[in-house]
Kinemage of the C-alpha trace (Angstrom):
@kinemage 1
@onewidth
@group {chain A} dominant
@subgroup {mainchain}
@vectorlist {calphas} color= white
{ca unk a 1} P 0.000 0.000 0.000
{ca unk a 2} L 2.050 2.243 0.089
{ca unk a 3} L 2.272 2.950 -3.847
{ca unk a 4} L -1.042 4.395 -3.133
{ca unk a 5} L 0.791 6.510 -0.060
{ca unk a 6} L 3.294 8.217 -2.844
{ca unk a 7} L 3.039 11.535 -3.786
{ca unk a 8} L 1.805 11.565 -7.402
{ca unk a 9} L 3.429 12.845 -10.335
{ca unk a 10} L 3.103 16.353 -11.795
{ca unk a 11} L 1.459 16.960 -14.618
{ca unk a 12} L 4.572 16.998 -17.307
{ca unk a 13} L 6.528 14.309 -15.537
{ca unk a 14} L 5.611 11.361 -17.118
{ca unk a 15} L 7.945 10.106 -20.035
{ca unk a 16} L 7.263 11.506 -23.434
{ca unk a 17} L 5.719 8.320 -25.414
{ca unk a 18} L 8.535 7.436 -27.734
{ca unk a 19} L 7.586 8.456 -31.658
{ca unk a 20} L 6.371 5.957 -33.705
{ca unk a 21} L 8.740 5.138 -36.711
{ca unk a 22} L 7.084 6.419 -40.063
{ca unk a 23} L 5.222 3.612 -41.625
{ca unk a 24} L 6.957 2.059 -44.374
{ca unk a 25} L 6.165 0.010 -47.842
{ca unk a 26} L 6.939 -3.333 -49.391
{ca unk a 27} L 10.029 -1.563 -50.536
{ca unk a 28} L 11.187 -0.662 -47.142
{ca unk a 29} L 11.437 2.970 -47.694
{ca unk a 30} L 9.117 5.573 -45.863
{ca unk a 31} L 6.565 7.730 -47.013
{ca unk a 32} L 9.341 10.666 -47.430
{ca unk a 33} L 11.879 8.463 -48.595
{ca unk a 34} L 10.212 7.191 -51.572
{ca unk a 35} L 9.390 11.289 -52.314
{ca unk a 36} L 13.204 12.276 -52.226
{ca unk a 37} L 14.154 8.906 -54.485
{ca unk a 38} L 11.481 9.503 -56.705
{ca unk a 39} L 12.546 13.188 -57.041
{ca unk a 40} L 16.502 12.125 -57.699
{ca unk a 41} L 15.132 10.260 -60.240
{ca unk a 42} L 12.979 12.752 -61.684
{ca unk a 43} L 15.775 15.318 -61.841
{ca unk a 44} L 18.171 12.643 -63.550
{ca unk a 45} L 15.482 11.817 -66.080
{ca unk a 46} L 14.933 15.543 -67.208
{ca unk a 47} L 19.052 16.255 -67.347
{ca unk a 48} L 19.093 13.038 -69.757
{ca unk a 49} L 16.136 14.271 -71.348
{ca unk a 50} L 17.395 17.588 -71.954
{ca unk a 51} L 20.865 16.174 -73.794
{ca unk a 52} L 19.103 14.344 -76.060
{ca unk a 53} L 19.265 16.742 -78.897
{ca unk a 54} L 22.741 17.471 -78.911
{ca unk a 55} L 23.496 13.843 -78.397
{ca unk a 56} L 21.390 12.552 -80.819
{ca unk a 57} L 22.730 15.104 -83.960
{ca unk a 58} L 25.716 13.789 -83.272
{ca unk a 59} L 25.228 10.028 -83.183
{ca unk a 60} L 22.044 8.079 -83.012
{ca unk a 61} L 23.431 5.316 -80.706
{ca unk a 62} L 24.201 8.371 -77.957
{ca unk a 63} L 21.509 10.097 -78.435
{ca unk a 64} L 18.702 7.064 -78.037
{ca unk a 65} L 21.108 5.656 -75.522
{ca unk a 66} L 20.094 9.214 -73.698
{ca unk a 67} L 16.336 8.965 -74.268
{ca unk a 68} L 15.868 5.255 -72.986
{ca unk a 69} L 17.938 6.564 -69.630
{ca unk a 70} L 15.899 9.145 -69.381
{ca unk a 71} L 12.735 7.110 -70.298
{ca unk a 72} L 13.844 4.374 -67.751
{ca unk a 73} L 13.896 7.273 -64.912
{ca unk a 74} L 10.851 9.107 -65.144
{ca unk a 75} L 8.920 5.577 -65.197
{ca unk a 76} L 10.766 4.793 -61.993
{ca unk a 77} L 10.290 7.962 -60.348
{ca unk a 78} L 6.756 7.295 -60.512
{ca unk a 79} L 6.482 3.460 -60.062
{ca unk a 80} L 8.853 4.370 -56.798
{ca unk a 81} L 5.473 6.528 -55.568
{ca unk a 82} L 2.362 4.375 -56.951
{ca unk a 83} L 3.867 1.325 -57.436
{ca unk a 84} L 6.523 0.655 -54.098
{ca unk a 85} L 7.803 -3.015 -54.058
{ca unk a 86} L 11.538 -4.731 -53.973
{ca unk a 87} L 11.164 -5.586 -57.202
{ca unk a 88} L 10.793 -1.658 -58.181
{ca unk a 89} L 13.836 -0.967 -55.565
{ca unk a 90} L 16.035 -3.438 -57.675
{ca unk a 91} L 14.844 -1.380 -61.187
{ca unk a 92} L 16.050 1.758 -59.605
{ca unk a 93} L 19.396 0.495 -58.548
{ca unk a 94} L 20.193 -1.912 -61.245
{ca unk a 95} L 19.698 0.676 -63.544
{ca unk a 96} L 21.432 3.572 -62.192
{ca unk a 97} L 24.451 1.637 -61.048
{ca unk a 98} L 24.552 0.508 -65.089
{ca unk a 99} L 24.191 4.320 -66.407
{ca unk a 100} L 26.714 5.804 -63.518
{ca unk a 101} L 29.253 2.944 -64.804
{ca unk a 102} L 28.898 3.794 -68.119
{ca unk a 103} L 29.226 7.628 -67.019
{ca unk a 104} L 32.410 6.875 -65.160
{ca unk a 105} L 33.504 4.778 -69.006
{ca unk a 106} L 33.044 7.855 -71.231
{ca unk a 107} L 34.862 10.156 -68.734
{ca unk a 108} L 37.914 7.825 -67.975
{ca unk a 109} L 38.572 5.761 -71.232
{ca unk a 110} L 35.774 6.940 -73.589
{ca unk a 111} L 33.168 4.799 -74.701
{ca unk a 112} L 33.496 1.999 -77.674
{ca unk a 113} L 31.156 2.906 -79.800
{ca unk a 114} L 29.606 6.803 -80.798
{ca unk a 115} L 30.461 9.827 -82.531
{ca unk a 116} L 33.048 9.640 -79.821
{ca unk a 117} L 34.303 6.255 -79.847
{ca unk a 118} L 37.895 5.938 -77.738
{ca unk a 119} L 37.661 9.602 -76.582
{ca unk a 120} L 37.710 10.266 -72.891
{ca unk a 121} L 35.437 13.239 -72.054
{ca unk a 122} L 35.637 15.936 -69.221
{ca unk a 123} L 33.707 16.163 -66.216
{ca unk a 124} L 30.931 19.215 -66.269
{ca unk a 125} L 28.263 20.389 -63.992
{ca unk a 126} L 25.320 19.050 -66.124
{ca unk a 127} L 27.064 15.228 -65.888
{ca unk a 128} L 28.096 15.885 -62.274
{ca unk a 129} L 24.797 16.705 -60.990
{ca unk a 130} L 23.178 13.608 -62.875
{ca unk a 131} L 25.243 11.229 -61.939
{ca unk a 132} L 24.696 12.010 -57.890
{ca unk a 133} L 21.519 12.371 -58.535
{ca unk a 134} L 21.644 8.599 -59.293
{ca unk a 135} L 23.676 7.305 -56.283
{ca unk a 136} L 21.538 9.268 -53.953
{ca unk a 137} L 18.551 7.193 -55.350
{ca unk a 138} L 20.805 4.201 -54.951
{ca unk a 139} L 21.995 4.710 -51.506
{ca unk a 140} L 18.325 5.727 -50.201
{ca unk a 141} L 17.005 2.702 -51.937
{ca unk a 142} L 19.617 0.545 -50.215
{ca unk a 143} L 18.890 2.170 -46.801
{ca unk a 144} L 15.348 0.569 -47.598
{ca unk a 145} L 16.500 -2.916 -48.342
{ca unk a 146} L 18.687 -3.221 -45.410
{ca unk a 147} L 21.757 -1.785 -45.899
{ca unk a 148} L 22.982 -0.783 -42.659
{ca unk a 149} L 25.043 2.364 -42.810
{ca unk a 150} L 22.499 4.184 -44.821
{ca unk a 151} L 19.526 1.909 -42.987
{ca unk a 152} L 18.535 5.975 -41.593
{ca unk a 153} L 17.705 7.192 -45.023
{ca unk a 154} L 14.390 4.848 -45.896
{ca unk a 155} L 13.030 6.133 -42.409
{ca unk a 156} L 13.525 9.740 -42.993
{ca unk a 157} L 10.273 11.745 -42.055
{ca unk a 158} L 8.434 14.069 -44.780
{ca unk a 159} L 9.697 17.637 -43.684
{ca unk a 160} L 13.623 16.155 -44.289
{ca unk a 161} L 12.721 14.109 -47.581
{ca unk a 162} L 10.797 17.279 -49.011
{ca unk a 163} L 13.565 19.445 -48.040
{ca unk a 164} L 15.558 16.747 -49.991
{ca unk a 165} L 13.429 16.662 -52.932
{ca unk a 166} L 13.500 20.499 -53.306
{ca unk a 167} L 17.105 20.713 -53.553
{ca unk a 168} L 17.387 17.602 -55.984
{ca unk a 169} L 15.129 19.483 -57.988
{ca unk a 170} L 16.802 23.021 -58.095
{ca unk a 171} L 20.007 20.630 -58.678
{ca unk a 172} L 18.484 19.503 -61.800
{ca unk a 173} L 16.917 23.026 -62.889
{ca unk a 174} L 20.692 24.456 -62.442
{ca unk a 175} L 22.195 21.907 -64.269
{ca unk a 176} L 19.983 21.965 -66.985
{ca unk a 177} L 20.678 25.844 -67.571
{ca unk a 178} L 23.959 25.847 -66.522
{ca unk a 179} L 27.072 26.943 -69.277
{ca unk a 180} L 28.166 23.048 -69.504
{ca unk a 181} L 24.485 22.386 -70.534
{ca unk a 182} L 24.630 24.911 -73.117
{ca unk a 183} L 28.029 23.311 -74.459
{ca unk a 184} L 26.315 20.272 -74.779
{ca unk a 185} L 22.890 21.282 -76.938
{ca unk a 186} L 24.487 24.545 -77.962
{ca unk a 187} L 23.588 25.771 -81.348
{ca unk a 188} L 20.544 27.304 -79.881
{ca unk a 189} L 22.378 29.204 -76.899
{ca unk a 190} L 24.334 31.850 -77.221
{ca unk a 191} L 27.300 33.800 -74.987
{ca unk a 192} L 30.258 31.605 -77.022
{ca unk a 193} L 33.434 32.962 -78.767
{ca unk a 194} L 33.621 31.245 -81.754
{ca unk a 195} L 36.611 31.213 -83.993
{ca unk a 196} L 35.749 34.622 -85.573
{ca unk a 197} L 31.954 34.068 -85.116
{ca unk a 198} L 32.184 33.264 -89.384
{ca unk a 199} L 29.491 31.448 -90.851
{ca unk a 200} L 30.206 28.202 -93.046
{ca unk a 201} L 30.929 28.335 -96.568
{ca unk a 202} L 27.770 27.863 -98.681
{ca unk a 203} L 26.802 24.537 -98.927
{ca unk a 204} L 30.244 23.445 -97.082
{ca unk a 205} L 28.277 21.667 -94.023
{ca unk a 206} L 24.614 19.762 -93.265
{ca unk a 207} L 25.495 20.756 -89.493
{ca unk a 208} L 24.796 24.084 -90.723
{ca unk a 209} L 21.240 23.763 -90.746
{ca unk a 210} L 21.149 22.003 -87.152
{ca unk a 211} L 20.796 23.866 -84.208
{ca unk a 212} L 22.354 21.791 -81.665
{ca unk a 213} L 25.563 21.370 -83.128
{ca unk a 214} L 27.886 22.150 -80.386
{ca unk a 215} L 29.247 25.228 -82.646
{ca unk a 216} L 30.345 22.892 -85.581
{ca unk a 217} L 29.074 25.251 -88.061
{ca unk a 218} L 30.578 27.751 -86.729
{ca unk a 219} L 34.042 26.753 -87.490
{ca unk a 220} L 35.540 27.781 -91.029
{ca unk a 221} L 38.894 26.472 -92.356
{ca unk a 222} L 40.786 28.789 -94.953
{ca unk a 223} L 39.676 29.489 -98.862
{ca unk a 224} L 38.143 26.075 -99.769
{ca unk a 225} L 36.806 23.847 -102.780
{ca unk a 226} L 32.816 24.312 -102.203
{ca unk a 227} L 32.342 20.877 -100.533
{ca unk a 228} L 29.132 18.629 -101.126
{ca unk a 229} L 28.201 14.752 -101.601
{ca unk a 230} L 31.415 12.656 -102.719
{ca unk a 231} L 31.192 11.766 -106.085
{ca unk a 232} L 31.413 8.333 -107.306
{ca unk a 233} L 34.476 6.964 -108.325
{ca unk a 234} L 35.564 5.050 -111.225
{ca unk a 235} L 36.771 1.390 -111.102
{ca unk a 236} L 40.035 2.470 -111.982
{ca unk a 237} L 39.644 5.524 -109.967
{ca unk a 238} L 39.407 3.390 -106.831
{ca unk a 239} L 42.329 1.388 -107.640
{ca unk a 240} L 44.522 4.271 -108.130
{ca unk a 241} L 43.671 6.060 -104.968
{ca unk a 242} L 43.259 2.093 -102.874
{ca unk a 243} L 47.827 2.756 -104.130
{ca unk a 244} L 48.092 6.073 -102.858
{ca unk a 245} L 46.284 5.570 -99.403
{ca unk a 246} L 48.663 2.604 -98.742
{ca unk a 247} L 51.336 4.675 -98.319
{ca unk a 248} L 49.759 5.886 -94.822
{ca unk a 249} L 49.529 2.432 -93.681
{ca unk a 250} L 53.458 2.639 -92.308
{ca unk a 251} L 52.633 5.950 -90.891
{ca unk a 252} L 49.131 4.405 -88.891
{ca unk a 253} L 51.193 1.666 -87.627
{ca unk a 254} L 54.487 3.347 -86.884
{ca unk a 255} L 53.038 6.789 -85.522
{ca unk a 256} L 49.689 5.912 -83.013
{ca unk a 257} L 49.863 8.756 -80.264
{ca unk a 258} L 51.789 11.940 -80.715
{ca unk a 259} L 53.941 10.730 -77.906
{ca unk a 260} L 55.611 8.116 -80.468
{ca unk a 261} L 55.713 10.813 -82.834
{ca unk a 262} L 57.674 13.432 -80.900
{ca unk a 263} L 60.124 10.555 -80.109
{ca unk a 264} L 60.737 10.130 -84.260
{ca unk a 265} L 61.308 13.923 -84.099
{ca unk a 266} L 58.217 15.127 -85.338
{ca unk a 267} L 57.074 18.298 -84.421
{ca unk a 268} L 53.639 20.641 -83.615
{ca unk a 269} L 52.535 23.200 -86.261
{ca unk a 270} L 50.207 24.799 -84.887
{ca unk a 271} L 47.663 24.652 -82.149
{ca unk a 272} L 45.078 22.401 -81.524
{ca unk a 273} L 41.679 23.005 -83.197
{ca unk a 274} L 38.243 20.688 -83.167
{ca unk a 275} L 37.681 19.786 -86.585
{ca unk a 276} L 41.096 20.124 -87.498
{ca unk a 277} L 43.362 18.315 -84.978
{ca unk a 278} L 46.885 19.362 -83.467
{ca unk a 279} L 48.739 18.972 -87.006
{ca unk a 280} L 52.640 17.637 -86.499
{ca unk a 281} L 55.668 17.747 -89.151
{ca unk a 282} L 58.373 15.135 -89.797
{ca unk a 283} L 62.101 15.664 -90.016
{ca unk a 284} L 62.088 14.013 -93.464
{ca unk a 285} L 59.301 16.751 -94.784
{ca unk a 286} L 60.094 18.099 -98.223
{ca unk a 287} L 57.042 20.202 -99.916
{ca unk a 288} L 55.448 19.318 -103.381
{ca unk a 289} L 56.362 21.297 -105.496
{ca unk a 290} L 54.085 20.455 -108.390
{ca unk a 291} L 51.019 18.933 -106.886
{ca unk a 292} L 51.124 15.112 -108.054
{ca unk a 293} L 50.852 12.652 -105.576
{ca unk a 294} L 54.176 10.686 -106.067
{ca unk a 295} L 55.312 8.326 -104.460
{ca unk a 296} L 57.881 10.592 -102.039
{ca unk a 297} L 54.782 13.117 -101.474
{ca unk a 298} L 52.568 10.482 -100.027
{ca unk a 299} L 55.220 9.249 -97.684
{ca unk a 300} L 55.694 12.583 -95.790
{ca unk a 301} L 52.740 13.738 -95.026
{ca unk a 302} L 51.838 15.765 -91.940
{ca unk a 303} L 49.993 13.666 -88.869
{ca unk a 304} L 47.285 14.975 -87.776
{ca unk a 305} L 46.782 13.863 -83.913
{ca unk a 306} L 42.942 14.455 -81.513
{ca unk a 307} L 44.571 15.991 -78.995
{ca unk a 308} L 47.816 17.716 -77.348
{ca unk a 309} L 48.980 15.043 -75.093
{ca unk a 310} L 51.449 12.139 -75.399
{ca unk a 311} L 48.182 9.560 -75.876
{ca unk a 312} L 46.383 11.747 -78.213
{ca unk a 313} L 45.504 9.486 -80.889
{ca unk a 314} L 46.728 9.409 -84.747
{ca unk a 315} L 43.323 10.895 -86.448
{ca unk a 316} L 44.726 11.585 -90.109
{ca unk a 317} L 46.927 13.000 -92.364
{ca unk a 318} L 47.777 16.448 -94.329
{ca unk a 319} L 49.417 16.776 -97.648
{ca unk a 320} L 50.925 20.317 -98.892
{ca unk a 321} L 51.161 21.495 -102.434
{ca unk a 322} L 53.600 24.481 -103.204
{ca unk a 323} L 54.128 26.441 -106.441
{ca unk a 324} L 50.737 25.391 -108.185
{ca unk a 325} L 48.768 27.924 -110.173
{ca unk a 326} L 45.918 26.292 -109.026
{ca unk a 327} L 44.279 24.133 -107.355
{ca unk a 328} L 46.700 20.389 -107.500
{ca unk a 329} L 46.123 17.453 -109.374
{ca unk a 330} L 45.575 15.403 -106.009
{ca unk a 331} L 44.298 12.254 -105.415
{ca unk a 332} L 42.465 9.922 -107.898
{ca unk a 333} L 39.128 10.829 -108.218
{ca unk a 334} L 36.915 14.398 -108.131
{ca unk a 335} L 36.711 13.990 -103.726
{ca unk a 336} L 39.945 15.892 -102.802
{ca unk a 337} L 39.088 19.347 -101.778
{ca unk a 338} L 42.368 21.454 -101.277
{ca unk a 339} L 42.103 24.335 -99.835
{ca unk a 340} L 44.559 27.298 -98.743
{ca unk a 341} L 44.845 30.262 -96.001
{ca unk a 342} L 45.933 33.801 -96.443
{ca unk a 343} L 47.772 36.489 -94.158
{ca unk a 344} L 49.466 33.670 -91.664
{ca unk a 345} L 52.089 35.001 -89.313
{ca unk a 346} L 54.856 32.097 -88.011
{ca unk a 347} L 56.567 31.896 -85.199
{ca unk a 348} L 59.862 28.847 -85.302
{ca unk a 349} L 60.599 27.056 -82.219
{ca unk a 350} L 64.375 26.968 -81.671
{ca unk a 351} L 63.957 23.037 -80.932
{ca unk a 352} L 61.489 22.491 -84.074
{ca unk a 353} L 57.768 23.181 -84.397
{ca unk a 354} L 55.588 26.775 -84.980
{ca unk a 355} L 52.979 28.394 -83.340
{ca unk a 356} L 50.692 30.432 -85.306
{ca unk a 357} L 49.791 33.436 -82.903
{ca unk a 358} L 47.103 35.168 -85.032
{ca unk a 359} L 45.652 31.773 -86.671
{ca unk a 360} L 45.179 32.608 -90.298
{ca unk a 361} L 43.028 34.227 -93.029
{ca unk a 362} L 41.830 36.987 -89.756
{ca unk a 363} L 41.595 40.167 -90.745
{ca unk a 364} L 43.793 43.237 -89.625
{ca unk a 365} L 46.388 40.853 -89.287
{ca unk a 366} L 49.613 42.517 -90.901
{ca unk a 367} L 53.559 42.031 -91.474
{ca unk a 368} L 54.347 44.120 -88.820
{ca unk a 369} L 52.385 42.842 -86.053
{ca unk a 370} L 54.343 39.511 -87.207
{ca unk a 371} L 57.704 40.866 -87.090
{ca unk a 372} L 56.749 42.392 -83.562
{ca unk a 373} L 56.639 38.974 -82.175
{ca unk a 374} L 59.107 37.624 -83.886
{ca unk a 375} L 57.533 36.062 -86.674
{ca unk a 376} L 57.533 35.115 -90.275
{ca unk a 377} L 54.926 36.396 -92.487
{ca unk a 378} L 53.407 34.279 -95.020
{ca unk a 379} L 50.716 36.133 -97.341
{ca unk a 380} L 49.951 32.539 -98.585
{ca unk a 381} L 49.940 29.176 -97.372
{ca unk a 382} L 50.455 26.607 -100.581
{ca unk a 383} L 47.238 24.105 -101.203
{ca unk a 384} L 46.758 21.614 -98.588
{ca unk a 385} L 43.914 18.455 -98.274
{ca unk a 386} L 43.360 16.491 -95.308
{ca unk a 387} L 43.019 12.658 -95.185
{ca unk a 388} L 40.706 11.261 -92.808
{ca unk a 389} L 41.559 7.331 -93.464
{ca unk a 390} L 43.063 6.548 -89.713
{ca unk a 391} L 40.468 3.504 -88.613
{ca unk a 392} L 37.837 5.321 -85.988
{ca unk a 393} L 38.316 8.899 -87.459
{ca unk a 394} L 36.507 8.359 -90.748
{ca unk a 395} L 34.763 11.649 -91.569
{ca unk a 396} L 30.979 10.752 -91.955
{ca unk a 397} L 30.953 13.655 -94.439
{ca unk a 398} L 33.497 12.409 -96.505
{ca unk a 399} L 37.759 11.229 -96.865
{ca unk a 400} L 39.220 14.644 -97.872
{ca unk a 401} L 36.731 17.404 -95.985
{ca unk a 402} L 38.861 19.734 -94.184
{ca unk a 403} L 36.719 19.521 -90.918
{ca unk a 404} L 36.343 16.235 -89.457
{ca unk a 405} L 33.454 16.086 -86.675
{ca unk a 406} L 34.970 13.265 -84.542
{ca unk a 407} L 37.899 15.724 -83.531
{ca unk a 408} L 36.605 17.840 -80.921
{ca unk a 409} L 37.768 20.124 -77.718
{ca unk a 410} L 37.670 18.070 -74.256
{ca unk a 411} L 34.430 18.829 -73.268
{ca unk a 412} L 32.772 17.550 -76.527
{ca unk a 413} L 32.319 20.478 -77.977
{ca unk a 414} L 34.063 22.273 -81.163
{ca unk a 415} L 34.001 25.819 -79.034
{ca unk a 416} L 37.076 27.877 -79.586
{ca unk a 417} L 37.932 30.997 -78.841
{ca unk a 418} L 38.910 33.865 -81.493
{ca unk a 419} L 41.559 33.260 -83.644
{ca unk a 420} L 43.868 36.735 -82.834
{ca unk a 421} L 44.028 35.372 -79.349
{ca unk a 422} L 45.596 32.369 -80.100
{ca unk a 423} L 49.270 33.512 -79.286
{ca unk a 424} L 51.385 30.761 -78.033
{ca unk a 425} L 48.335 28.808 -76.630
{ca unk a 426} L 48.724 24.602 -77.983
{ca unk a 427} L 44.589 24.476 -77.853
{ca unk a 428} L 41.649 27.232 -79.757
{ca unk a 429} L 39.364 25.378 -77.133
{ca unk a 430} L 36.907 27.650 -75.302
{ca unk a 431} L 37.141 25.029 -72.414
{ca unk a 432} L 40.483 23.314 -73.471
């Protein structure tokens, strides 16, 4: 009795009733957790959805690769909230740990197949926001099936998860409108310095009529033969030129990265450009004079390598024609397009090599602005023609265009900036 003899408790005293844990579904997750997944989701979906364009004018395996992703997200997303079971939690994993891997592919090694094929590509904002988008749908979807050091996550209560959701969507809103966004779709955004803002040469370039291009069509390569659909070529045509292309074959196999090139003694002419390569001269070199294609002109050639570093990759080749009246003889068949640049100021290397500080063909540029930076000016280049014929850099337009598409700047793009502020710079990449 003498429980009943105690004082009794005050009003207040008595133990708060611990709070119930937020009811969950089959997928483990909570009410709020399946909102934020769902919303990571969401967000990824509309990033992949808003690359598609760009992707997709570039290469049709990229570009529907981009629309399934995004297609395969958005369902997700809303089987996540209508739908909740293991079997959805699986989908959402599965799936996202497959498109961060091949993410973490194309930014490391580059991805076998594409308009890219075997070139790695920077990290940006838009990619970087996607892809942890992703693993935060994958680690709060783990938390629900019992992974224990994100087991916290599937029980987190609605005023964290919609805090959660709000940021994954403003993530997604400032990725999508964010300057690496517009270098991926970017025809139809401006604010870009483009290599003298010039407009293509009529009928030079389908990209022209594309808007998201990447700034393709905005790139222009020196005083060239009007460039449309290949022509056909004769049986003996093919023959002939099947004899001249096999004189690159000792070049592809001796020369694959500029690394084993500089080692030979070859040397950079040039900067970098997208379209156009980082172009590199041989000790051997010896100009033709007349513009046949014999058989000492088609050995010594000048590489043309996608990139600046010691891996870049052999893309092609460029032969130079001096002392012509016109346009050279060439290659067999009507295909070879040689073109030529005006008002070019040199600058030698001591070791070997140039750098071309004002680019060519710009306007303004003079002798004496050369000779102030101790250059050599050259009021006309000679007739050159590229070869695109390395395996993997085929031009899709054609062998002998002088802009080949699958030569771009790092970030995927063919941004660059203005030619007179090249200087001694070894990339015209806006982002290099």
């Amino acid at each position: 009795m003498t429980d009943l003899l105690d004082a009794p408790r005050a009003r207040g005293d008595e133990p708060a009733p611990a709070a119930a844990p937020p009811p969950v579904a089959a997928d483990g997750l909570s009410t709020g957790a399946r909102w934020l997944v769902a919303s990571c989701l969401a967000g990824a979906g509309v990033i992949h959805a808003a690359m598609v364009p760009s992707h997709l004018g570039e290469s049709a395996v990229e570009g529907w690769g981009f629309v399934a992703a995004a297609w395969a997200q958005l369902v997700l997303a809303a089987l996540v909230l209508v739908r909740p079971s293991r079997r959805v939690g699986i989908g959402v994993v599965v799936a996202n740990v497959v498109l961060v891997a091949v993410w973490a592919v194309s930014r490391l090694v580059g991805l076998p197949f594409g308009a890219h094929a075997g070139h790695a590509e920077s990290v940006t904002v838009v990619d970087g926001v996607c892809v942890a988008l992703q693993i935060a749908a994958v680690v709060v979807v783990a938390g629900g099936a019992g992974w224990r050091p994100v087991r916290r996550l599937a029980r987190v209560r609605p005023p964290v998860a919609m805090a959660g959701a709000v940021g994954a969507v403003l993530l997604a809103s400032a990725a999508v409108v964010s300057p690496s966004a517009r270098d991926h779709a970017a025809g139809s955004h401006g604010g870009h310095a483009h290599d003298e803002g010039a407009a293509p040469a009529a009928g030079e370039h389908d990209h022209a009529a594309m808007l998201d291009d990447l700034g393709f069509a905005a790139l222009s390569n020196g005083h060239q033969h009007e460039h449309g659909q290949d022509a056909p070529l004769t049986a003996r045509e093919r023959a002939t030129l099947a004899r001249q292309l096999a004189a690159t074959t000792p070049l592809i196999e001796r020369y694959p990265t500029l690394g084993a090139a500089e080692a030979a003694g070859w040397h950079r002419s040039g900067p970098f450009s997208p379209g156009l390569g980082t172009h590199y001269q041989g000790p051997t070199f010896v100009p033709n004079a007349d513009g046949r294609m014999d058989p000492a002109d088609l050995a010594t050639p000048l590489l043309i390598f996608d990139g600046v570093t010691k891996d870049a990759p052999l893309a092609g080749f460029m032969y130079l024609a001096y002392g012509t009246t016109g346009e050279p003889a060439g290659f067999a068949g009507p295909n070879d397009h040689w073109h030529y640049h005006e008002k070019i100021c040199i600058v030698a290397h001591p070791g070997g090599g140039i750098d071309t500080p004002f680019g060519a063909d710009a306007d303004g540029v003079t002798a004496d602005m050369c000779t102030k930076v101790g250059g050599s000016f050259l009021p006309f280049s000679g007739y050159m023609v590229h070869v695109w014929n390395v395996p993997g850099y085929e031009s899709p337009d054609g062998m002998f265009t002088e802009l080949n598409p699958k030569i771009t700047c790092p970030d995927g793009s063919y941004h660059t900036i203005r030619t007179t502020d090249i200087g001694t710079r070894s990339s015209t990449c806006l982002h290099p």
